[in-house]
C-alpha positions as CSV (number, residue, x, y, z in Angstrom):
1,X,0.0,0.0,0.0
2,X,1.2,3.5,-1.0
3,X,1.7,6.2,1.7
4,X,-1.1,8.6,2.0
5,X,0.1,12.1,0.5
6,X,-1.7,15.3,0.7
7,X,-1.2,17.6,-2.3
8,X,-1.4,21.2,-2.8
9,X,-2.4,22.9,-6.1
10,X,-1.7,26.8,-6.7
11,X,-4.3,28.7,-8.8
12,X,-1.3,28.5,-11.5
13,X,-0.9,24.9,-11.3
14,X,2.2,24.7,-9.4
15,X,2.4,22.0,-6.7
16,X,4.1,20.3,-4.0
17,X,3.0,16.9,-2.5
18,X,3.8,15.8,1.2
19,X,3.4,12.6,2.8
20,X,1.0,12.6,5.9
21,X,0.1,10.3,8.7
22,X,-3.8,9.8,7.3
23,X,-6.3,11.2,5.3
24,X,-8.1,12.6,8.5
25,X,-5.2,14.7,8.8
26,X,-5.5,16.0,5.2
27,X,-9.1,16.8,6.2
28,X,-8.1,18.4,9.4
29,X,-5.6,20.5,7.9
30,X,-8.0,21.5,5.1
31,X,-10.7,22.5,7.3
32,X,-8.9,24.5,9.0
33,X,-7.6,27.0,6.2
34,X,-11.5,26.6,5.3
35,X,-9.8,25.0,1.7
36,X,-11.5,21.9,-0.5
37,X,-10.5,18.7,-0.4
38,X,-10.2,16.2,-3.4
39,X,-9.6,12.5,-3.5
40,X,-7.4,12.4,-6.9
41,X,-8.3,8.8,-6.8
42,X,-12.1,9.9,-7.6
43,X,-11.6,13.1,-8.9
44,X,-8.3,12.8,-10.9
45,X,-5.5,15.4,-11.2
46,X,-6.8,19.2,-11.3
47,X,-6.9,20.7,-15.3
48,X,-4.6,23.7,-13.9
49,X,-1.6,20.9,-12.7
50,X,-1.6,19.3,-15.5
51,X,-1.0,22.5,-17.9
52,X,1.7,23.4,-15.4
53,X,3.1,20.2,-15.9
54,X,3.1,20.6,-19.4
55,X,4.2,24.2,-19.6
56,X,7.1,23.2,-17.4
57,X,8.3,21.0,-20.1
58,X,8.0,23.0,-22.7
59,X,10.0,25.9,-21.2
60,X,13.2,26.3,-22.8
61,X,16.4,25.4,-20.3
């Protein structure tokens, strides 16, 4: 079983994931800063991370 991870998604698409001890703790730490929560395993991968992802690699080096 994979470690439960809680990710965070900017309004531009960047994002950072972060291993956590459960996903009550994800839902903790949303509630509190009154922000959504998403299972990606329902819900898939937000639009916005995804055209991050692909503007990242098609940013010149």
């Amino acid at each position: 079983m994979t470690e439960t991870t809680l990710l965070l998604v900017a309004r531009d698409g960047e994002w950072t994931r972060r291993r956590i001890e459960s996903p009550e703790v994800a839902r903790r730490f949303a509630h509190q800063l009154a922000m959504p929560v998403y299972d990606v395993r329902l819900m898939g991968y937000p639009q916005r991370m995804r055209d991050y992802n692909e503007r990242q690699r098609r940013r010149p080096a």
